[in-house]
Each structure stands twice: as structure tokens, then as C-alpha cells.
C-alpha positions in Angstrom: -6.3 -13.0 -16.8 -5.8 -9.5 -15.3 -4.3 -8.2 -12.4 -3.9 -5.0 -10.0 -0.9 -4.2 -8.5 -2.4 -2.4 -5.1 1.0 -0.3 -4.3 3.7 0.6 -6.2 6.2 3.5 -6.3 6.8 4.8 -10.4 7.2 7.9 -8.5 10.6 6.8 -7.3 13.7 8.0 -8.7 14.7 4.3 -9.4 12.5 4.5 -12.5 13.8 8.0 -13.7 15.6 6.7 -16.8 12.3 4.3 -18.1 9.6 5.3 -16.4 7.6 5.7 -19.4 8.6 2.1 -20.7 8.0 0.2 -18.0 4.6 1.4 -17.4 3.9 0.2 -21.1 5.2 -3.0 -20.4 3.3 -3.6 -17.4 -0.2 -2.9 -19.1 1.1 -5.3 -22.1 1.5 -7.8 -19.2 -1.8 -7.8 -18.4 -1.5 -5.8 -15.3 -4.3 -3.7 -16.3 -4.9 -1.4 -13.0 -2.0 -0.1 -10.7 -1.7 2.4 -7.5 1.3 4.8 -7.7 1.9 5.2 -3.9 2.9 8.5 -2.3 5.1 9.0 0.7 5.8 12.4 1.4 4.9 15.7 -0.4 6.7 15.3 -3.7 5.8 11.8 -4.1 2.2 12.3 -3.6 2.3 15.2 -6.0 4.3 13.2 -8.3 2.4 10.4 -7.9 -1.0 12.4 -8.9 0.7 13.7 -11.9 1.7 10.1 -13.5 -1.8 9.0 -12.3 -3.4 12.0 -14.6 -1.3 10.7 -17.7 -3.0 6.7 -17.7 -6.7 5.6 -17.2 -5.4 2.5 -15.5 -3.1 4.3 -12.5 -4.5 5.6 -9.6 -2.6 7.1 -6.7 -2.7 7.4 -2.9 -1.3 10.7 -1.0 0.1 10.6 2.3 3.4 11.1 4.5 4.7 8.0 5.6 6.0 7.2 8.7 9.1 7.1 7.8 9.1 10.9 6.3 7.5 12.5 9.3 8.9 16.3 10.4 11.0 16.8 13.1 8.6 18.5 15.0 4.6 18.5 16.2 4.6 22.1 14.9 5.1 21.0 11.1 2.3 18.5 11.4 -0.4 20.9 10.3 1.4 22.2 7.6 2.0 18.5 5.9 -1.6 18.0 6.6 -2.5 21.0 4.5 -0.2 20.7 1.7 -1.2 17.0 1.4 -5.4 18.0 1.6 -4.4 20.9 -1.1 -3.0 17.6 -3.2 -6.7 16.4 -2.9 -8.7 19.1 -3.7 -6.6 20.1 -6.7 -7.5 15.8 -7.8 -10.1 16.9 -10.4 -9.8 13.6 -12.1 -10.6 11.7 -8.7 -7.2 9.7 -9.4 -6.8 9.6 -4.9 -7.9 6.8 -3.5 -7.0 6.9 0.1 -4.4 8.5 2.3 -1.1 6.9 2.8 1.1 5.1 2.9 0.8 6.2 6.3 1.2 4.5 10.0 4.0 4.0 12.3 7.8 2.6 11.9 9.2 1.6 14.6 12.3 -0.5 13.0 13.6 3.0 11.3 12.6 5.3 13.5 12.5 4.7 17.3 13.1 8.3 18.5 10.3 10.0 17.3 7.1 7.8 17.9 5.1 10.3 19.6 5.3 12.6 16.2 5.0 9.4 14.0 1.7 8.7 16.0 0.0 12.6 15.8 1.0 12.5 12.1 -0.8 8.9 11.7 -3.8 10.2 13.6 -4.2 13.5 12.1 -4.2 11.8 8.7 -6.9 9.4 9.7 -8.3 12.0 10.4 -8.0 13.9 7.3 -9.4 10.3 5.5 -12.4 11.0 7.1 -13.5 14.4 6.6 -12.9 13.2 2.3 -14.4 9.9 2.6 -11.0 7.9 1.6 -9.6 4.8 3.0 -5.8 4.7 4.2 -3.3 2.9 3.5 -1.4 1.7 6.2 2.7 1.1 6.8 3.5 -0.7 9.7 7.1 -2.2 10.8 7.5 -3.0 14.6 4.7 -1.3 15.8 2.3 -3.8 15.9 0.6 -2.5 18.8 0.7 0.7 19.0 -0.8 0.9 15.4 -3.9 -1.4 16.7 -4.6 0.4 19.2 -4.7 4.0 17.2 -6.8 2.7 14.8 -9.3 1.7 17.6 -9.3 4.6 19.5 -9.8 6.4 15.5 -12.2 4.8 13.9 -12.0 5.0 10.0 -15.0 5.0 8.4 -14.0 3.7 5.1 -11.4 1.2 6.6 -8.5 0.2 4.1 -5.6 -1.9 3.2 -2.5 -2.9 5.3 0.2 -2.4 2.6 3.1 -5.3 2.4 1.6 -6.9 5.7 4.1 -8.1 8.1 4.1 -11.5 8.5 2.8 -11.3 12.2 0.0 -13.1 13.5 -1.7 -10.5 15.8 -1.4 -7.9 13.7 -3.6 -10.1 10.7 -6.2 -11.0 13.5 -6.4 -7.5 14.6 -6.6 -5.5 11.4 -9.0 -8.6 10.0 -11.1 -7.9 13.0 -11.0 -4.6 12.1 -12.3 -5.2 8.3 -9.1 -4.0 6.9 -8.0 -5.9 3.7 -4.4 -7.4 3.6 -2.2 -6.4 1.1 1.0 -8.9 0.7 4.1 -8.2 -1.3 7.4 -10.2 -2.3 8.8 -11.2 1.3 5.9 -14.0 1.1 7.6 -15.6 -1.3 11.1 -14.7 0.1 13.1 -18.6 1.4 13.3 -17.5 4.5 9.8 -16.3 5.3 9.2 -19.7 7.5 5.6 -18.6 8.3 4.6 -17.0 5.2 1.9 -20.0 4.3 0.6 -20.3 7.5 0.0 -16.0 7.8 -1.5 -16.6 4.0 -4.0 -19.3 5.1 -5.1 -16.8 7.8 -6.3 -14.5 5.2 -9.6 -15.2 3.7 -9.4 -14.7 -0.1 -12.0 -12.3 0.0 -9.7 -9.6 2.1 -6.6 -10.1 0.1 -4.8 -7.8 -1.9 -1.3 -8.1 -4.1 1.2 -5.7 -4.6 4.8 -5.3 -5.6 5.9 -2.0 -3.6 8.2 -1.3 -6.4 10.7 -0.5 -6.8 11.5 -2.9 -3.7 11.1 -6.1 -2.6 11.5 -8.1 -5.7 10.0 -11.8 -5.3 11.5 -14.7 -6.2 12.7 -15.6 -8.6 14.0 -11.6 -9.2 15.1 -10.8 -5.9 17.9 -8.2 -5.7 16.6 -6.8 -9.0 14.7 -3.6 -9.3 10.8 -4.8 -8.9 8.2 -3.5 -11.4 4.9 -4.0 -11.5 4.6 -7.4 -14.0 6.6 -9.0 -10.4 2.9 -9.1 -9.1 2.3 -12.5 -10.9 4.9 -14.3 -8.5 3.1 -13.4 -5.4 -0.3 -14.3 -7.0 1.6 -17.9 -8.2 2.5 -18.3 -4.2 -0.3 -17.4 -2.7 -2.4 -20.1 -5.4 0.6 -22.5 -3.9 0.0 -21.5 -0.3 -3.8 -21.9 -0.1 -4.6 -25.1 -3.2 -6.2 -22.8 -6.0 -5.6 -21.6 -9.4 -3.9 -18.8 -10.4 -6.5 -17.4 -12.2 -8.9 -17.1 -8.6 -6.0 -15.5 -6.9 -5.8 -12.6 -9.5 -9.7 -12.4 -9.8 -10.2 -12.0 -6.3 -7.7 -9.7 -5.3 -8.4 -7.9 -8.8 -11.7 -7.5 -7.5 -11.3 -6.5 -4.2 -8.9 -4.3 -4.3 -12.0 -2.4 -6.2 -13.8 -2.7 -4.0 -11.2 -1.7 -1.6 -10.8 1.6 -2.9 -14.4 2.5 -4.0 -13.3 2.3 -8.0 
């Protein structure tokens, strides 16, 4: 039984001192494919360079919501640095563009550059054929209704998908896949089965955004990628199956999901 971790972060500084190590580890564990998620410049360059070094990593680039500039006018620059990132991926390790989208828990000053720097990325998905990635935290709406006004031809994920009802029926609507994380499996998540059962098993995706959100039973440890198992065991829980079809299926689609 295999499994693929859809987002993580070895390009953290959490995993400075092991890096190395706990990659190994997490292959021995039988999580045989992983995304090393990029965030902002360095991370996505980062990212890319770890991704070069295994056959089983990929990586995503992008600048995250949460790492916008402080003004409209550094927008184009980001957008160039991160589409100089893709050409120079001669190993096709990029999958999509992100994590990208809008924060709105974080950041509530800024939402008109969070929004051009989420649209020109789209944008830049588009004119390389990728998917995105998509990090959303408050801004339920306002991320719906920029991804309907900017169609994205190859669709993509929503990464650690907030537990919220409209924003599942919208992005499912949509045909993007639904990535969930540890906070399903988190004792105070109240809704987290019902939000699971909404998902059709053939649009789900697991991840274990390490270094963050540990799942039970490791919460308030650093999270690695082996973690993953957990929020495939809850999600068997949640919807009556067996472990094994949970990690098939999201194996699976989250192939599909990024054209591998």
C-alpha cells in the first residue's frame, strides 16, 4: 500500500537539521510520491532544487497569499522571477502554480494586492498549461468568485480545504479536487465527517502540509510526511471503507491531478 502526500513543505527551515533523513524515512514508509510546496521566491527555488535530487518529489511554485509584496508595482516582478523558476524546470519537477489564493484571517489589509497577485498567477498557470494550487482562509467568496471570472484551464487542487460547506460545493462545481490535511482529524473539527462525506472519493486528495498541522495522534509535534496515513485512516472512518481504497484513490488522483 502506497501513498502520496499532495503538499508538503521540506523546504521549510523546520527540517534544516534532518532534512535528508526524513525524506528517507518517508519513502521507507511507503509514501512513495510527495509535493515539496513553494510559497514565495526562495521556497519555490528551494523547493525545485530538493525536487531535482529524488524521482519521487515533485514541487509546485508560487507566492502565497500570505507572502504577497507590499505593493501592485512588485507584482510583475514576482511573476517573472517565479515564470524564470519554470523555464529553468528542465526536469519538468513543477506541477502547478501555488500555493496561491487569498488569506483573509492573516492578512485583511491588503486584499486588493492579495487578489491581482492570485489572478496574475492564474494567469501565468495558463499560458504553461499547469494547474494551481489554491490557499484559502476566510475568503471563501471572494476566492469563488475569482476563479469564475478566471477560468483555469487545467483546474487544480484546494490545498488543506477548510472545513466549509460552500466553499466544497463551489470548488466541486468547479472540478477542483479537495485536498484535506490534519485539522480533519483534529477533536474539535465537529463537522469534519460530514464536509468528508461531501467529497466524492474520486476528487479527494491527502496531504500533511508539513511541517504543520500534525494529526492526531502527533499533534503539537513537527508533521512529516509518514503523518499522511492518519488522515487516510479518518477519512476510511468517516466514509465506511478500507484503508487501502482511501490511499489508492487519492494515490491515483492526485496523478491525475497533476498530469504525472
Amino acid at each position: 500500500m502506497e501513498f502520496f502526500d499532495s503538499h508538503s513543505h521540506y523546504n521549510d527551515e523546520k527540517f534544516d537539521e534532518d532534512r535528508e533523513e526524513i525524506i528517507k524515512q518517508t519513502y521507507e514508509n511507503n509514501i512513495t510520491k510527495f509535493i515539496c510546496a513553494g510559497y514565495n521566491l526562495n521556497s519555490s527555488k528551494f523547493g525545485l532544487e530538493i525536487a531535482n535530487k529524488y524521482d519521487y518529489i515533485y514541487t509546485i511554485s508560487g507566492i502565497s497569499p500570505n507572502d504577497v509584496p507590499e505593493s501592485l508595482e512588485e507584482i510583475d516582478f514576482l511573476i517573472e522571477e517565479i515564470e524564470e523558476i519554470i523555464k529553468s524546470d528542465i526536469n519538468k519537477k513543477i506541477l502547478a502554480i501555488g500555493e496561491i489564493g487569498l488569506d483573509y484571517y492573516w492578512n485583511k489589509e491588503n486584499k486588493q494586492i492579495q487578489k491581482e497577485m492570485f489572478t496574475k498567477q492564474i494567469q501565468l498557470a495558463n499560458k504553461y498549461s499547469l494547474p494551481i494550487v489554491i490557499h484559502t482562509r476566510e475568503a471563501t467568496r471572494d476566492t469563488i468568485e475569482i476563479l469564475k471570472e478566471n477560468k483555469v484551464n487545467n483546474t487544480g487542487v484546494f490545498h488543506c480545504c477548510p472545513l466549509n460547506r460552500e466553499l466544497i460545493k463551489e470548488g466541486l462545481s468547479l472540478g477542483y479536487y479537495i485536498s484535506f490535511a490534519g485539522p480533519i482529524t483534529f477533536k474539535n473539527s465537529k463537522n469534519a465527517e460530514e464536509i468528508v462525506k461531501m467529497v466524492p472519493l474520486e476528487k479527494m486528495l491527502i496531504e500533511t502540509d508539513s511541517p504543520y498541522l500534525a494529526p492526531e495522534p502527533k499533534r503539537g509535534s513537527r508533521n512529516n510526511s509518514i503523518n499522511v496515513k492518519y488522515i487516510a485512516e479518518k477519512i476510511a472512518n468517516f466514509k465506511g471503507i478500507s484503508l487501502e481504497e482511501v490511499a489508492s484513490n487519492t494515490y491515483k488522483n492526485a496523478m491525475n491531478a497533476f498530469n504525472i
